[in-house]
C-alpha positions in Angstrom: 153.1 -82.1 -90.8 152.5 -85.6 -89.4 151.4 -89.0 -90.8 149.1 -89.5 -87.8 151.4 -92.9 -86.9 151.5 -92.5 -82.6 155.7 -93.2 -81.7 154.8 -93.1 -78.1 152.8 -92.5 -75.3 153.6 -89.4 -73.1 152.1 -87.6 -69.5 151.2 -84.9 -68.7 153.6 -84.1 -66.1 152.6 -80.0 -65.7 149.7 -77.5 -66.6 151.1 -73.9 -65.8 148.8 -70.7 -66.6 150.5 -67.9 -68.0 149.0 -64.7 -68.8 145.4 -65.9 -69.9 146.6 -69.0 -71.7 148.8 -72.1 -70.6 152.2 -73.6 -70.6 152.2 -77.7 -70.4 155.2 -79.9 -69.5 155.0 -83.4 -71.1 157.0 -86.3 -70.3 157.8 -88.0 -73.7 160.3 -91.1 -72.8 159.2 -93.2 -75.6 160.6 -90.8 -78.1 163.8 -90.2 -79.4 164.5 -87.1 -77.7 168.1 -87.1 -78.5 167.0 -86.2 -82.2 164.3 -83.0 -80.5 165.2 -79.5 -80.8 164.0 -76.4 -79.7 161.5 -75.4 -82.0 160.4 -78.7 -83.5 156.8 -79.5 -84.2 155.4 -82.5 -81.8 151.8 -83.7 -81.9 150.2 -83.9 -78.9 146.8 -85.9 -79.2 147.0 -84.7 -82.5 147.2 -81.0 -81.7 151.2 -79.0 -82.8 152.6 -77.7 -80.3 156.3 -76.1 -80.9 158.8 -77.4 -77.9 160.0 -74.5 -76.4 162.0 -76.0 -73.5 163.8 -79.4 -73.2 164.0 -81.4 -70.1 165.9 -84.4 -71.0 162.9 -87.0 -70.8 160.4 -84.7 -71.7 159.5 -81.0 -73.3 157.7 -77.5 -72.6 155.0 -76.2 -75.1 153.1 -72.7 -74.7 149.6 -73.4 -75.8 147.3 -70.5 -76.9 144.5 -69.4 -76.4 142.9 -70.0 -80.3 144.2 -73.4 -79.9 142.8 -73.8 -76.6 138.9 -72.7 -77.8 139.5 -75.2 -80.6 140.8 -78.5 -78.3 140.4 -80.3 -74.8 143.6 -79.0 -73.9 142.1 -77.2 -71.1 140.1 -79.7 -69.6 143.5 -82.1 -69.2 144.9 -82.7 -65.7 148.4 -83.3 -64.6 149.2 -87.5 -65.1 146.9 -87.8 -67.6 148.2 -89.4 -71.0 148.2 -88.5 -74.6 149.3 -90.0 -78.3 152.8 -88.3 -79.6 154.1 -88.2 -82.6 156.9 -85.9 -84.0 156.8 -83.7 -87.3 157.5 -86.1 -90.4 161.0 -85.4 -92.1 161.4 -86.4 -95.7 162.7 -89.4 -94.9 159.4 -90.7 -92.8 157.6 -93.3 -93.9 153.8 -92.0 -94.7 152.1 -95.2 -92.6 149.1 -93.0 -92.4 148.0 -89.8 -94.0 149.2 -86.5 -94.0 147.9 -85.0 -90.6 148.7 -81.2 -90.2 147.8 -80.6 -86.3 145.3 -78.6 -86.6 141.8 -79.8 -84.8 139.1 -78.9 -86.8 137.0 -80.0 -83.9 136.0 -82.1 -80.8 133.9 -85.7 -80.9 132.5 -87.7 -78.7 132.7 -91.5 -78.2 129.1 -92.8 -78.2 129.6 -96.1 -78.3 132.6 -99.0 -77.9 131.8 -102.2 -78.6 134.0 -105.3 -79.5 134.4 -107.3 -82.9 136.0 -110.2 -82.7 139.4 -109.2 -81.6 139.0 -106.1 -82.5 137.1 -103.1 -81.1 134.8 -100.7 -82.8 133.7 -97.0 -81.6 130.8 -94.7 -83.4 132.1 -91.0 -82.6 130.0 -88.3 -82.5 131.1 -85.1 -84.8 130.4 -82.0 -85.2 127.6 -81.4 -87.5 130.0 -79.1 -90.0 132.5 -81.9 -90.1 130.2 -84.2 -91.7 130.3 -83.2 -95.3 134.7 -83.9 -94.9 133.9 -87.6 -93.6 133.7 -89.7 -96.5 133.7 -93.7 -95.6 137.0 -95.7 -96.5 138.2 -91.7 -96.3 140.9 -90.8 -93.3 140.0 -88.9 -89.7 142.5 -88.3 -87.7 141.2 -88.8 -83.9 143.3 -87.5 -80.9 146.4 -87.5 -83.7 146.0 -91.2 -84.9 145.2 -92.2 -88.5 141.9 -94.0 -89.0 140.0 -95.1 -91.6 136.2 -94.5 -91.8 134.0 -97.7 -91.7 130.4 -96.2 -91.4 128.4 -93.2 -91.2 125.8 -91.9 -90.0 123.5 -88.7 -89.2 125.5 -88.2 -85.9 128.7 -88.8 -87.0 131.2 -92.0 -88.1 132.5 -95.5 -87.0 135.7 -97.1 -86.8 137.5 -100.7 -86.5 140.3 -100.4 -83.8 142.8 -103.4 -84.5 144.8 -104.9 -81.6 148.1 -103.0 -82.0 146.6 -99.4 -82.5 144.6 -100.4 -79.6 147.4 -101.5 -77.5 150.0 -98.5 -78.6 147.7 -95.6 -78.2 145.0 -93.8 -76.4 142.1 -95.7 -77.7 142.4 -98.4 -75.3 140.8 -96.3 -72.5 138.3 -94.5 -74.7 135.0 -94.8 -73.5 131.7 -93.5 -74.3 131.6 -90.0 -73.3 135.2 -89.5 -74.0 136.0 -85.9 -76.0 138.5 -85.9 -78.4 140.1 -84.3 -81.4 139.2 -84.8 -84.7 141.1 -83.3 -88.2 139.2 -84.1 -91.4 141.4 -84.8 -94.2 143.1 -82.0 -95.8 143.0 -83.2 -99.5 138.6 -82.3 -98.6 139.3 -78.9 -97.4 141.7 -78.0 -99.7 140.0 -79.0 -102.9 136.5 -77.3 -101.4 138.9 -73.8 -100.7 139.5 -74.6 -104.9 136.4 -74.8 -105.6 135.5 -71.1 -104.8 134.9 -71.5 -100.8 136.0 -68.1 -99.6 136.1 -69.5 -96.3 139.4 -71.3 -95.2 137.4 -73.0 -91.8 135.0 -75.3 -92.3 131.4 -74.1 -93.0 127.9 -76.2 -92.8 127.1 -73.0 -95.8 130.0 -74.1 -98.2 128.6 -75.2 -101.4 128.3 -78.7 -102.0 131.2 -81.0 -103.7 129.8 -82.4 -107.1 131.2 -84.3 -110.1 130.0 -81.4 -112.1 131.7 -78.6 -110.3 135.3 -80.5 -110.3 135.1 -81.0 -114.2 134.0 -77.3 -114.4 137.1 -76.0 -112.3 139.4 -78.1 -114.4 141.1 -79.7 -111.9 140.6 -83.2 -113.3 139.2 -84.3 -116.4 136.3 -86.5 -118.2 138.3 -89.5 -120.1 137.0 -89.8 -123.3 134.8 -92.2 -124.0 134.6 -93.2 -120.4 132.6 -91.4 -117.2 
């Protein structure tokens, strides 16, 4: 798990195909890889990936191939940068949300524009996302917590202040830029609740409704209040 709060900027400093899928070296010196160990969960641009090698400044991952139809991961080059973030610990302040590191899908920046000083983006999702993207609700984009500022048919905008600008990814985002998006999982979980009997998210799941969470029971009505 991850809060979606980026602790540095890494590279890409190796793409090596093994066997049908891929093996990536990144170069992490803004973490505190003193504290990594073989086997730990780090967030690549929001997708986990279990270091399997350490290399002093940096770390191997194996990537597969379900988590390579699900990213971008195969359309990155050697050099190019990405948002880290190591797994939480109990002890880890939760700055942003709880972020699991698992894409549900890829967007697409379709527009940046500023705001005074700071910079706003509409990103283009998936048309089964939608229905997880509430506004004011969390998305986490390329692995860093956002909060959702409008919506529309296409997909979502979002208010990029200085320092998450400046510490992140975002800064070079452009329109036409794919990333990875993960919806909240407090919406997937509570549709799985409420009888979805799939465990991916489905444009045919059944619609959330103040109705059908009273009926399940997971909350109630206060009396003499709505």
């Amino acid at each position: 798990m991850f809060t979606g709060i980026i602790q540095a900027v890494g590279q890409i400093q190796a793409l090596q195909p093994l066997s049908g899928d891929l093996r990536l070296h990144i170069l992490a010196r803004g973490l505190e890889m003193a504290h990594v160990r073989l086997g730990d969960s780090i967030a690549v641009n929001g997708v986990c990936l279990t270091v399997t090698h350490l290399t002093g400044s940096g770390f191997w991952a194996d990537v597969s191939n379900d988590t390579l139809e699900h990213t971008c991961l195969r359309e990155y080059q050697v050099g190019m940068k990405v948002n880290l973030e190591p797994a939480l610990t109990l002890s880890t302040p939760l700055g942003g949300h709880l972020v699991s590191g698992h894409v549900d899908g890829v967007g697409v920046v379709r527009e940046r524009f500023d705001d005074a000083r700071s910079v706003r983006f509409w990103i283009d999702a998936p048309s089964q996302l939608h229905k997880y993207i509430a506004l004011k609700g969390s998305i986490a984009v390329d692995g860093v917590s956002l909060t959702v500022t409008g919506l529309d048919q296409q997909g979502f905008l979002l208010n990029i202040v200085p320092h998450t600008v400046a510490q992140t990814l975002i800064q070079a985002y452009r329109p036409g830029t794919r990333v990875h998006l993960e919806v909240d999982l407090l919406a997937r979980y509570l549709e799985r609740l409420l009888g979805n009997a799939s465990s991916q998210p489905s444009s045919n799941a059944p619609a959330l409704s103040l109705e059908r969470i009273l009926a399940s029971g997971l909350v109630r009505r206060r009396q003499g209040g709505s």
